[in-house]
N, C-alpha and C positions, 0 to 999 in steps of 0.2 A: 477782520472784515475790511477794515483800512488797505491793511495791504493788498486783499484781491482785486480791491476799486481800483488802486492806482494801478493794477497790473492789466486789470482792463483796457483804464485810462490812455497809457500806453501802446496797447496794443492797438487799441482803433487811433490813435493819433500818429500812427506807425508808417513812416516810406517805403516799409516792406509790404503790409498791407492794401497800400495804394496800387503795389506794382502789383500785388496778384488780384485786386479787382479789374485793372487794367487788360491783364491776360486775358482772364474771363470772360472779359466783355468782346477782345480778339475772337475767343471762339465760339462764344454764344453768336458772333455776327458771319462768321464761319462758317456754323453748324446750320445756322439759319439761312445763311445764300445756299448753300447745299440742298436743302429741303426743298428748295422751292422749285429742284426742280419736278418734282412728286405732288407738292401741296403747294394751294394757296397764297399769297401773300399772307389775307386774313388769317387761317388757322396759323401760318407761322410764327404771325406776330402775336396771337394769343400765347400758343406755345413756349417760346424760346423769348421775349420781350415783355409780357404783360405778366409772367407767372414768379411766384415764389421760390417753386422749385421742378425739376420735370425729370422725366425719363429719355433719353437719347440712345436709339436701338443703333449699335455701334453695328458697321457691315450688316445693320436689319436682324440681326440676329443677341444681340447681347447688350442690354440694358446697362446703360450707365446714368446713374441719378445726377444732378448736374443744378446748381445753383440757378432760377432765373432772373432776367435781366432787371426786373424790380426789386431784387434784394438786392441785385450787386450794385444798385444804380443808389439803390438807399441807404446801403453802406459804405457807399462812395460819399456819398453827401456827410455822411456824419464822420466819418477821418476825413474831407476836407476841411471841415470845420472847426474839426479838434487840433490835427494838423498842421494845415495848412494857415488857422485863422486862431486859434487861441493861444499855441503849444509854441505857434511862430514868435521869431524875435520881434519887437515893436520899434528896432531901431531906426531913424532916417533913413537908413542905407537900405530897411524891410520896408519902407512903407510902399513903393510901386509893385512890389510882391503881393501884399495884402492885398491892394486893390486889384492886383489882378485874380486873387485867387478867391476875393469875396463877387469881380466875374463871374468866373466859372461855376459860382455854387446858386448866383442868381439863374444861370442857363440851367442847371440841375433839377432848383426849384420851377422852376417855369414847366417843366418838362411834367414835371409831378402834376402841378394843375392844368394843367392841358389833359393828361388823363384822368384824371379824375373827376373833372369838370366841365372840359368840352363836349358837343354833341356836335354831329356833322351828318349831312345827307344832301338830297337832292331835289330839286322842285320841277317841275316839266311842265311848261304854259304853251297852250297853242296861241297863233295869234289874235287878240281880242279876249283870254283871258285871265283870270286875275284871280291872287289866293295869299292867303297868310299864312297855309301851313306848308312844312316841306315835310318827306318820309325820309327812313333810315335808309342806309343802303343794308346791314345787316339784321336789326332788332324786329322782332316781330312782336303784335299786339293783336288780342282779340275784342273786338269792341261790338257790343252790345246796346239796341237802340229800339224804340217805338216809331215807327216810321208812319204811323196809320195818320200822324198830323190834327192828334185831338189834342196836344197840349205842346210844350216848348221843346224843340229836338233836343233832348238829353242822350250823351254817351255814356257808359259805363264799360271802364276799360280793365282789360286783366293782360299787365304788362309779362314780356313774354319770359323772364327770368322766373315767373310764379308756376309754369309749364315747360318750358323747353328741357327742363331735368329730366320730363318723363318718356327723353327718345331712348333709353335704357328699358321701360316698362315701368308700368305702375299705371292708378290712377290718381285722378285728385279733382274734388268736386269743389265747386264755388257756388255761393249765395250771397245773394242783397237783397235787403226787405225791400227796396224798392223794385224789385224783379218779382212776376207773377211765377216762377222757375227757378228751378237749380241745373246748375250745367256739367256735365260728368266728361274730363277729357281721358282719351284713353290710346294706345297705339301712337304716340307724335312721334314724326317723321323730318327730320333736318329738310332733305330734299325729298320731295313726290311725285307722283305722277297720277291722277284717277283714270282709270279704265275701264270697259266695261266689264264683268263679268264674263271670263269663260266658262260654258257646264262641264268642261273636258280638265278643268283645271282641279286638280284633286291635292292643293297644295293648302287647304283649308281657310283661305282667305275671307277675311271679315266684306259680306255682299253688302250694299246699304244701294235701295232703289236701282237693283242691275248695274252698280258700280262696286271698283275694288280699289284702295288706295295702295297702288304700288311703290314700296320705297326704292330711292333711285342713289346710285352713287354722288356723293358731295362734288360738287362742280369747282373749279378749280378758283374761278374764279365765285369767291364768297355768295356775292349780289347776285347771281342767278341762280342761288338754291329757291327751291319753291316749298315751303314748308306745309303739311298736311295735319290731319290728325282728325281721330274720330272723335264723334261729340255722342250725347245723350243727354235729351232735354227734360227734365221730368217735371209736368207741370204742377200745381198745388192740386188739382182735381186732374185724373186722368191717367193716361197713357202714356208711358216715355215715347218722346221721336229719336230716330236713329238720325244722324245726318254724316256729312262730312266737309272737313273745311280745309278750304284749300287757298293757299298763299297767294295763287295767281289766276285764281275765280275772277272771272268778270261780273258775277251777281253773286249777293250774297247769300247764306242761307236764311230762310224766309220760312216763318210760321204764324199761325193766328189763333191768336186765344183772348177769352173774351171781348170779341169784338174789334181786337186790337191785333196789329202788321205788324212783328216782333222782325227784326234783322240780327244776326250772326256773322259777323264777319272777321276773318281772317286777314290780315294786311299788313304791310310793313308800317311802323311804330310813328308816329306821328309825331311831327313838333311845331308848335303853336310861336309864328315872329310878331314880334309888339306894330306892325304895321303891314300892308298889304303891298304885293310886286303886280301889274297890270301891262300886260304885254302887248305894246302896240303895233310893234313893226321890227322883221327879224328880216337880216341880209344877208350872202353870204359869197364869197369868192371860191373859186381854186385855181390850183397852178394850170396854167393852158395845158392841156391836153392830159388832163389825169385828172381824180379825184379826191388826190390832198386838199385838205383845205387851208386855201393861201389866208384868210381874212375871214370870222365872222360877227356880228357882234350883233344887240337886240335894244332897240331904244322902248324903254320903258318907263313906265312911272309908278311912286312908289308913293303910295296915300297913305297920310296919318292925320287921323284929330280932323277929318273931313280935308286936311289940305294935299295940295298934291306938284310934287316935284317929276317935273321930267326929267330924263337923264339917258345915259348910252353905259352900257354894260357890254366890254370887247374884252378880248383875249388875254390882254395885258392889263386891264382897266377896271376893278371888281368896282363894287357898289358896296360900301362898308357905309353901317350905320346902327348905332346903339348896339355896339358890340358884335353885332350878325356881319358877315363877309358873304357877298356871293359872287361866285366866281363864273364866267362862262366857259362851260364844261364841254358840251358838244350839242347838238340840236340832229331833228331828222323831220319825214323819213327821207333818207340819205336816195331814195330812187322815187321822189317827188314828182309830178308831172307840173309843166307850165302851168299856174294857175290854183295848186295846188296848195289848200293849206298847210305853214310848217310850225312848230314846235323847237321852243330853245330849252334845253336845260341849263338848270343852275348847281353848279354847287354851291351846297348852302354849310357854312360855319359859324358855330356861335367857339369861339375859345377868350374864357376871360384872361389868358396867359400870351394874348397873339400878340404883342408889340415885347415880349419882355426878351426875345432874342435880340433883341434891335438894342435893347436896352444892356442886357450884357457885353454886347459885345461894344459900345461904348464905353463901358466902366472897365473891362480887360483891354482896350485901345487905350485909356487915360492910363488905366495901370503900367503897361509899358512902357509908355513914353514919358512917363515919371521915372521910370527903373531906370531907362537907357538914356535919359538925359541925364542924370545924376554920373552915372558911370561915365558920357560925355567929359561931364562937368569935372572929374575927379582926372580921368584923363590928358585934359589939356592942362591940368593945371602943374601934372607929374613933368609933361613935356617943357611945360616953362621954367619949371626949376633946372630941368635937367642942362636947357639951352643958358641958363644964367650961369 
């Protein structure tokens, strides 16, 4: 047993090793510019960067299974460590090595928690308003409420990783006691489209109120898929309602039971920041005679704990605070008339890993210049011998 350890040991502690994760990650970023130009960023980066392992249809026609970039990135990390950080010599001569190579595995780990832990999307305030949640740009949520205003606005959310499995088929029903219903999803659709019902249409499509929820090919870019899906509500007494829900409804689906305004809605995924953004005044430049934009930025203020800080959020200049980054991302509508209300978007990120490049790549800059001063140092001193 000894022996297979250290043969392990070895193996992941291995310069050969390192050189074919190396490879790997050449053509997983290869395979991946290539894709794109067919798909996505987003499904790309699912694909070829976020996975374990995948299939790569060689000339579209011939499957090749193919390590993804989370394993090779996580077995990178563990022969750096063995490697390059325990396996390595400890002499004076190693230590600007070490530090730079315990660098390179801070930039590795950092990397890890940023996916794992980051969240990011976007916020869109017109001028004069104000809000503490931002949406995804990809996750979807179906959130469940009493709108009828006889008790405190409560949501009840069914995040979208509990349904989006069933755009293959199937159903899958949910319950809470604190719901007078059970909700039955069935038919979900990546991207949709509802339309009315044709009678000429003999392709057997599920009708719900002289509508049909047409599925639409995946849009290239992620953010403008509109996700759909049929519902079935069954109340504790009564009658199922058929409805449908759709990603980019401007009203929700709506029913009433006992007395009470029940809301259904479909929307992208929500995220709640420990303080509020309130948008007072949005500006905006372009280049003379075109519609680049030269310059824009959004002075706002940003309220916590009743207090409130004014401030300017521009293009180069985010608004970072308790972890959150918002960025200014772009604003519209981009064919505004004089006078005309405008709207800034933000991007919005929370990553607890955001300064840790910053931070590697200090500790690989110290590491260096400890290596290369030393070798300096060993240098002139060869030359002084040599000139005596």
């Amino acid at each position: 047993m000894k022996h297979y350890l250290g043969n392990l040991y070895r193996f992941l502690s291995s310069y050969g090793l390192s050189c074919i994760l190396f490879l790997l990650l050449f053509l997983l970023t290869f395979l991946g510019t290539l894709e794109q130009i067919n798909t996505g960023i987003y499904d790309v980066q699912k694909k070829y960067f976020e996975s374990v392992f995948l299939i790569h249809e060689l000339f579209g026609v011939i499957p090749v299974p193919l390590p993804g970039a989370y394993l090779v990135m996580a077995l990178l990390a563990v022969n750096l460590t063995l490697g390059g950080i325990v396996r390595a010599g400890k002499r004076p001569s190693q230590w600007g090595v070490l530090v730079c190579h315990a660098g390179i595995l801070l930039l590795v780990v950092g990397a890890a928690v940023q996916y794992e832990f980051s969240v990011s999307g976007n916020l869109r305030l017109f001028e004069g308003e104000q809000s503490s949640e931002f949406e995804s740009y990809y996750e979807w949520e179906i959130a469940i409420a009493d709108a009828s205003g006889a008790g405190p606005y409560t949501e009840y959310i069914i995040p979208d990783d509990r349904f989006m499995d069933l755009m293959g088929g199937g159903t899958r029903t949910f319950r809470h006691p604190a719901l007078p219903f059970d909700i039955t999803l069935d038919a979900v659709y990546r991207n949709s489209m509802p339309r009315p019902a044709d009678p000429a249409d003999q392709t057997g499509g599920r009708v719900v109120d002289g509508f049909v929820l047409a599925s639409m090919p995946p849009e290239t870019q992620a953010e403008r898929n509109a996700a759909g899906a049929y519902v079935r509500i069954q109340p504790e007494d009564g009658e199922p309602i058929e409805g449908i829900l759709w990603g980019f409804s401007q009203h929700p689906l709506t029913l009433e039971l006992d007395e009470a305004l029940w809301v259904v809605d479909l929307r992208k995924r929500r995220f709640q920041m420990p303080f509020t953004v309130a948008l007072d005044n949005f500006t905006h430049e372009v280049h003379p005679g075109t519609r680049m934009p030269r310059k824009y930025e959004s002075e706002v203020r940003k309220i916590e704990n009743g207090i409130e800080h004014a401030m300017t959020i521009s293009m180069n200049a985010p608004l970072r605070h308790r972890g959150y980054t918002l960025y200014q991302a772009s604003w519209g509508p981009l064919d505004a008339g004089p006078g005309e209300p405008l709207f800034s978007v933000f991007a919005v990120v929370n990553n607890p890993a955001d300064q840790w490049p910053l931070y590697a790549t200090i500790v690989m800059t110290l590491g260096l210049a400890v290596h290369f001063t030393r070798k300096l140092v060993v240098y002139l001193r060869e030359q002084s011998r040599d000139d005596a």
